[in-house]
N, C-alpha and C positions, 0 to 999 in steps of 0.2 A: 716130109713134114713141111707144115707153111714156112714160110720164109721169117714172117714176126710171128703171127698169130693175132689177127687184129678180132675186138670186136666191138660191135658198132651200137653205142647205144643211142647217138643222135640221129640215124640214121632210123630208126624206130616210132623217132614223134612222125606227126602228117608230113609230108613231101611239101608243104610249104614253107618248109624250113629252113629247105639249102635247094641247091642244084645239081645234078650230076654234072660232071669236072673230065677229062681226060688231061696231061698233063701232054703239054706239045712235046713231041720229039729232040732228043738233043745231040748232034751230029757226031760228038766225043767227048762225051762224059768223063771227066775225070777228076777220080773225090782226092781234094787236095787238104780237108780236115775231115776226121773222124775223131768223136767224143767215144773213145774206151769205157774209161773210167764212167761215163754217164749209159751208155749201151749195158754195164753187165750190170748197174744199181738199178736199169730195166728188166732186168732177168734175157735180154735176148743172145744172140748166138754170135757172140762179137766175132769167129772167126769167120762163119758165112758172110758176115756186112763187109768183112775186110776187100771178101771176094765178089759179092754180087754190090757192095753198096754204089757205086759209083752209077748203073744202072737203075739200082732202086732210086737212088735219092736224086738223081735227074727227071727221074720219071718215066722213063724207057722200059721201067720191067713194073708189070702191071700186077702185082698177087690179085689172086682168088677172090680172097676174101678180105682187101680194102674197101673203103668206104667209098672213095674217091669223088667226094664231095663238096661242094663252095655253097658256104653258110653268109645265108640272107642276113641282113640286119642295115638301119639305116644311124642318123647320127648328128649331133650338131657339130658341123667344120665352122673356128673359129667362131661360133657363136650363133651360128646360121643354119638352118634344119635342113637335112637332107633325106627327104624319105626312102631312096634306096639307094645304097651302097655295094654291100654281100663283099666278099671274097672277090677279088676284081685281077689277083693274081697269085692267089693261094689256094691251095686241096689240101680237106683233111685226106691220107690216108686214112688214119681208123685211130681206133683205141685201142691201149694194151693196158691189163691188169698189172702192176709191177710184183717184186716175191713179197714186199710190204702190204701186199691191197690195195695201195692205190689205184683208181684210175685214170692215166694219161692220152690226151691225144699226142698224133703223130702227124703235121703240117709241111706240106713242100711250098715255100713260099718264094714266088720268082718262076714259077713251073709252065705259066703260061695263061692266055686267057680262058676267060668264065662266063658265063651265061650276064654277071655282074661288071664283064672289066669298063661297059661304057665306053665302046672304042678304044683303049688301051693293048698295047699289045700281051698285059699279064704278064711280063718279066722282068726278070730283077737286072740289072748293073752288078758286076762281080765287087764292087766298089761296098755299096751295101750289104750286100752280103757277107764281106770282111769285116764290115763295122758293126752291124749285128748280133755277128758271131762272137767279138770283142767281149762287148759291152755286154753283154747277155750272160758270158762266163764270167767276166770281173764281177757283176752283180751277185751272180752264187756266190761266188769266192766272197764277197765282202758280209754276206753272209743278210743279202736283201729278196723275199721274194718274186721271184722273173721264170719268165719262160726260159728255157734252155737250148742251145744248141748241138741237136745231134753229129750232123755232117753237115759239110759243105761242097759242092761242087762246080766246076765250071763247066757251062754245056759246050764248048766249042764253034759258039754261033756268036753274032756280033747283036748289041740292042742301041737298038739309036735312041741319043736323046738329046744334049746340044750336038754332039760328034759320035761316030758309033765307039762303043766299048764291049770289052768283053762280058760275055755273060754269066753270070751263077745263080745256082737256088741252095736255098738254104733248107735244113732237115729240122724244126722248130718243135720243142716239146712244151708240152702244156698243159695243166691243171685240166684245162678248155679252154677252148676261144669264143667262149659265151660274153657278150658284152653288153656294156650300158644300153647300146644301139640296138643289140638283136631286141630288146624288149620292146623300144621307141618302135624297131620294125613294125610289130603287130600290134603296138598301141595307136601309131600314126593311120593304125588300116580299121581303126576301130573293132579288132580282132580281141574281143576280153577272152574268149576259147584261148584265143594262141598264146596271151599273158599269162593265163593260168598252166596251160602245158605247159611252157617255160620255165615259170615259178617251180612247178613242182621236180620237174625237170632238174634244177640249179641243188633245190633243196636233198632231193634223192644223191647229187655227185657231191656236190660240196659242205651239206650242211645237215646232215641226217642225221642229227640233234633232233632235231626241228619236226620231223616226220612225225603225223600224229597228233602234232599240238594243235589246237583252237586258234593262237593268233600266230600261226608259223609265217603270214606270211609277213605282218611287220617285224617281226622276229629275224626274218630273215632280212629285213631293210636292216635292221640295225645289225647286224653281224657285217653284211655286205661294209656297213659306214664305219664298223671299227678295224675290221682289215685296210679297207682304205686309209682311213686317219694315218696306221703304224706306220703304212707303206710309205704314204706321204713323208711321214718325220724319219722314217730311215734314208731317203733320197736327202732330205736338208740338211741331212748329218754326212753326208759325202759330198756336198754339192753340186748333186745331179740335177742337171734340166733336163726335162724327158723332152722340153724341146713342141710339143704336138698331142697337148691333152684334150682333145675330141672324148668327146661320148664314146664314138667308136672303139676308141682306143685305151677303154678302162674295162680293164676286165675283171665278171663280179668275182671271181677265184680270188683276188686280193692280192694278185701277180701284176709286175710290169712288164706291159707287154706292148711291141711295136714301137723297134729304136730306128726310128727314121732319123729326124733332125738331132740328136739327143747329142748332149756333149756334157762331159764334168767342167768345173769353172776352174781358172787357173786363179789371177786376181780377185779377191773375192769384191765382189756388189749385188745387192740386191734385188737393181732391179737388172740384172745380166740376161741376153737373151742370146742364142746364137743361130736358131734354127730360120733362115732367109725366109720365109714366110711370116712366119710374124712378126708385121710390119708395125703392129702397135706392141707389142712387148705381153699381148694379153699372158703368155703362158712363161713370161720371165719367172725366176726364181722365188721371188719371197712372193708372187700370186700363188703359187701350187698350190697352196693349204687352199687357198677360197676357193679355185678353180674346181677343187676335188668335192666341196661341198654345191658348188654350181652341178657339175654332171650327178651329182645326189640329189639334188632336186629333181632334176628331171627322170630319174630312175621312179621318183618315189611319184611323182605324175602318172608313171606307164600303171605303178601298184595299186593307184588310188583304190581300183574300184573292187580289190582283194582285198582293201583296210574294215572294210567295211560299209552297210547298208548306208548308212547316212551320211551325207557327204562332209558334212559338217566335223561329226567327229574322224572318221577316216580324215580331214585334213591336218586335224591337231594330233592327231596320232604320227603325221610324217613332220609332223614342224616339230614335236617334241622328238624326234628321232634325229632330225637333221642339228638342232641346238647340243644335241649331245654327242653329234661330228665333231662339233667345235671345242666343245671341253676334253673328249679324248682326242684330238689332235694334241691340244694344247699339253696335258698330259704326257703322253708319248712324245713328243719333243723333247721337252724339258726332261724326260729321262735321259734323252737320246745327248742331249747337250752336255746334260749336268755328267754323262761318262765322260765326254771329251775331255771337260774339263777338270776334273777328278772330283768332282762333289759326290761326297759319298754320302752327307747327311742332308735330307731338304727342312733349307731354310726359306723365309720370306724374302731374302735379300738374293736366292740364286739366279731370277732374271736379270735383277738389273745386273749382278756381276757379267752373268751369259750376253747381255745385250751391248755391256761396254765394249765387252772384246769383239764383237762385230761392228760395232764402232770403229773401235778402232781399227781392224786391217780394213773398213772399206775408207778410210779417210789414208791410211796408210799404206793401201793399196799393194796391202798383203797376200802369198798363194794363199787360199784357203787351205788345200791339204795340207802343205809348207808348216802353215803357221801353227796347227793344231799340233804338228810334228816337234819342233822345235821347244813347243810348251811343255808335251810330255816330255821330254830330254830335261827340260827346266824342273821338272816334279822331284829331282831328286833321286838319294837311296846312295849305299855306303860308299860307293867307288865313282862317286856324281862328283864332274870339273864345274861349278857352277858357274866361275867363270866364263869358260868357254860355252854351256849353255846358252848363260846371259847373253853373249855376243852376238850367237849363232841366231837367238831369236830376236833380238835387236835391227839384224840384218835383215831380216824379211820386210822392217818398215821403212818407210819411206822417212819417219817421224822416229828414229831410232830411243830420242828420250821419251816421247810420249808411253810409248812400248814398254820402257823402264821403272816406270811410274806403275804401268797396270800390272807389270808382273811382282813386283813389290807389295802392292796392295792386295792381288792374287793369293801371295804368300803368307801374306796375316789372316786374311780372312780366312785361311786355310787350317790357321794355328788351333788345336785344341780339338781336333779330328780325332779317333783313338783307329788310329792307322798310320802302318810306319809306311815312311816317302817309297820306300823299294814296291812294295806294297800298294803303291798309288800309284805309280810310275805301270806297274804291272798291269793295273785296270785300263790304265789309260790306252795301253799300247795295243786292249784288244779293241777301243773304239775308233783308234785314229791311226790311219793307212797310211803304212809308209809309200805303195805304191796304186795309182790310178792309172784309169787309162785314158792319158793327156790325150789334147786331140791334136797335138803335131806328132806324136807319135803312132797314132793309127792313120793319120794323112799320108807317114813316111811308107808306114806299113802298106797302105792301097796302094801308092804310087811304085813301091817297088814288084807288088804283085803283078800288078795292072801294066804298067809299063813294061818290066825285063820280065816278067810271068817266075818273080822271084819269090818263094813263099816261106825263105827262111827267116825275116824278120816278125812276119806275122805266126810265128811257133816260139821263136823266141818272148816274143810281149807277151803272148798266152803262157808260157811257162813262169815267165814273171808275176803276171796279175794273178795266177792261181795260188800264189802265199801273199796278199798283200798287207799283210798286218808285220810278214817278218823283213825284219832286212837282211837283204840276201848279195855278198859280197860279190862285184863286178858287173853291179847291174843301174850304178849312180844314173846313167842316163836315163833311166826311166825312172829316179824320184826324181829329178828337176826340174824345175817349171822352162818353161820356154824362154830364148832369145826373143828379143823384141821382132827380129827376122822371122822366128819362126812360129809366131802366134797366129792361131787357126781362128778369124774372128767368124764368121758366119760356116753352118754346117747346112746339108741338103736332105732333102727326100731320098733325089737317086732313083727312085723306083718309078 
């Protein structure tokens, strides 16, 4: 029997769509993670991958019938057009149906070069590939959509980048890895064939609603812009910075994908950046929402000439599509905020409440996880020290009275809810995590991998972040925000 059973439906459009891939050899493959629990909600044969995956997911063991492919697509980096890009260190394997009907791809990413790496050597840093794997499964966990981590492994080869380090690839699962850019691909080539194969393409995996209809394809612009919008406000509600939002790196699934520079904020500020590239702050935190409505734009450029004959009205058809990015972001936020907070009824007055308290810890120079934590604990319910609440969220500011003042006024504005505090406390605690994953604690994590080839801390932080809404006794070090010693200010590529 095959080993997955892949089948290959991108593999199907015209061969200028990707490239054939072989995945470099890897001297000693050894799979130091395996996602179980994600392997059997694939339907595949977790005790075979137990035994063959280390081969597979190196790249050393070739099935039949993968795909083994590196998908073209091009992209604006930092603002700036790049007509080709592709897969520059990644191969689909294939696609698997899951026992739900989905269908997923299967990606080794770090595996080696491609027809696209541009001189690159196409491998990953075992460094990234632990941070990927992190951040990838805390996302599921926080219950945001993202690509997934199947396996991981180290190939036993060194990769130079300042100094040599060890190597890994990682086993990445996916909606697809159809992006903003694959369309830019064959829009930049004046390819309207290859837009429409695409389009129809995207529509048949992702959106088969659609199939059929007359205007399926701005139909599908606005589908595309309201997955995006949620994503967006689900990331502002953790305060994730993906760090590196390229065109390329938006995928139309509605998935986040591709955790290169990405870090959660400890102190919250707005305009917080940490990814060492960007050097003007374009892809700082409170930019996301515009940035995500920027690579919609240029999405809805590649579609133009699917909106329609006349150019005129095909453009007011994507500017009406992209104005209304803007209100379901707006939207979806403020749901996403107003659970943090416990508003359970919408009022007129819920931004500016939501705005002060952002106010406040960035003057006060509050964790952001911390502080949302500390509030629900403040919500009350029958066996609530509020005292000790009060203190305990007090402490997070810098401005301990100012803090006292807002949670007071919090309180009243609160009064006349027809919901009891246990009740509210209850809501709260499914939107605000007691655990993240801080980035001195995945820094400790790489370094003890990477260093003593220790990989008990990075199974441990994974068994943590995998309940992060509960708290889970003797595990305080990883709700804590960092020492001033131990603050991780800028994060990297790696790759």
């Amino acid at each position: 029997m095959p080993l997955i059973g892949f089948d290959n439906s991108y593999t199907r459009l015209p061969e200028r769509f990707y490239a054939p891939a072989a995945a470099a050899s890897a001297s000693e493959p050894f799979m130091f993670a395996f996602n179980e629990p994600l392997a059997k909600e694939l339907g595949l044969d977790v005790a075979l991958l137990k035994r063959e995956g280390a081969a597979l997911f190196s790249g050393n063991l070739k099935p039949d019938d993968a795909a083994n492919v590196a998908l073209a697509y091009a992209g604006h980096q930092f603002g700036h057009f790049v007509p080709q890009l592709g897969d520059g260190r990644a191969m689909l394997l294939g696609e698997v149906t899951t026992p739900d009907g989905r269908h997923v791809d299967i990606q080794l990413k770090g595996s080696g070069p491609t027809r696209f790496s541009r001189n690159g050597d196409g491998r990953a840093a075992l460094g990234p590939v632990i941070r990927e794997y992190i951040v990838s499964e805390a996302m599921h966990a926080l219950g945001i959509p993202t690509t997934r981590s199947l396996a991981a492994v180290t190939t036993g080869d060194a990769v130079y980048r300042e100094q040599a380090q060890p190597g890994g690839v990682i086993a990445r699962v996916a909606a697809s890895h159809i992006r903003v850019g694959t369309f830019q691909y064959f829009a930049a080539r004046g390819d309207e064939e290859g837009v429409k194969l695409l389009a129809d393409h995207v529509i048949s995996r992702h959106y088969p609603e659609l199939r059929g209809e007359e205007d399926r394809y701005i139909r599908l612009f606005e589908a595309i812009a309201a997955r995006q919008a949620a994503l967006i406000a689900k990331w502002m509600g953790v305060g994730f910075i993906h760090g590196v939002m390229n065109t390329d790196n938006m995928a139309i699934s509605g998935e986040t994908i591709d955790y290169g520079p990405c870090a959660f904020m400890d102190a919250y500020s707005a305009t917080k950046t940490f990814s060492s590239i960007d050097r003007n702050r374009r892809y700082a935190y409170a930019n996301q929402p515009g940035i995500g409505q920027w690579n919609l734009a240029r999405l809805a450029e590649c579609l133009l000439p699917l909106f329609g004959d006349v150019q005129e009205e095909a453009m007011e058809k994507a500017n009406a599509a992209l104005r209304t990015y803007g209100e379901r972001f707006q939207a979806e936020w403020l749901k996403v905020m107003r659970a943090k907070l416990g508003l359970v009824r919408e009022r007129e007055d819920d931004l500016k409440l939501i705005q002060s308290f952002l106010s406040l810890m960035e003057e006060g120079e509050a964790d952001f996880t911390l502080a949302f934590l500390r509030l629900t604990a403040a919500a009350g319910g029958p066996s609530a020290d509020f005292e000790l609440a009060d203190r305990e969220l007090r402490g997070e500011f810098n401005a301990p009275d100012a803090a006292q003042i807002w949670l007071d006024g919090w309180r009243h504005y609160l009064e006349g809810d027809s919901i009891s505090p246990e009740d509210r406390k209850a809501l709260m605690q499914k939107a605000n995590p007691v655990y993240i994953p801080r980035n001195h604690r995945i820094e400790e994590t790489i370094r003890a991998a990477v260093d003593d080839g220790d990989f008990s801390l990075f199974e441990a932080l994974n068994r943590v972040l995998a309940r992060p809404y509960e708290q889970q006794a003797g595990f305080e070090r990883y709700k804590a925000a960092p020492l001033n010693h131990e603050i991780v200010p800028r994060t990297f590529c790696g790759t």
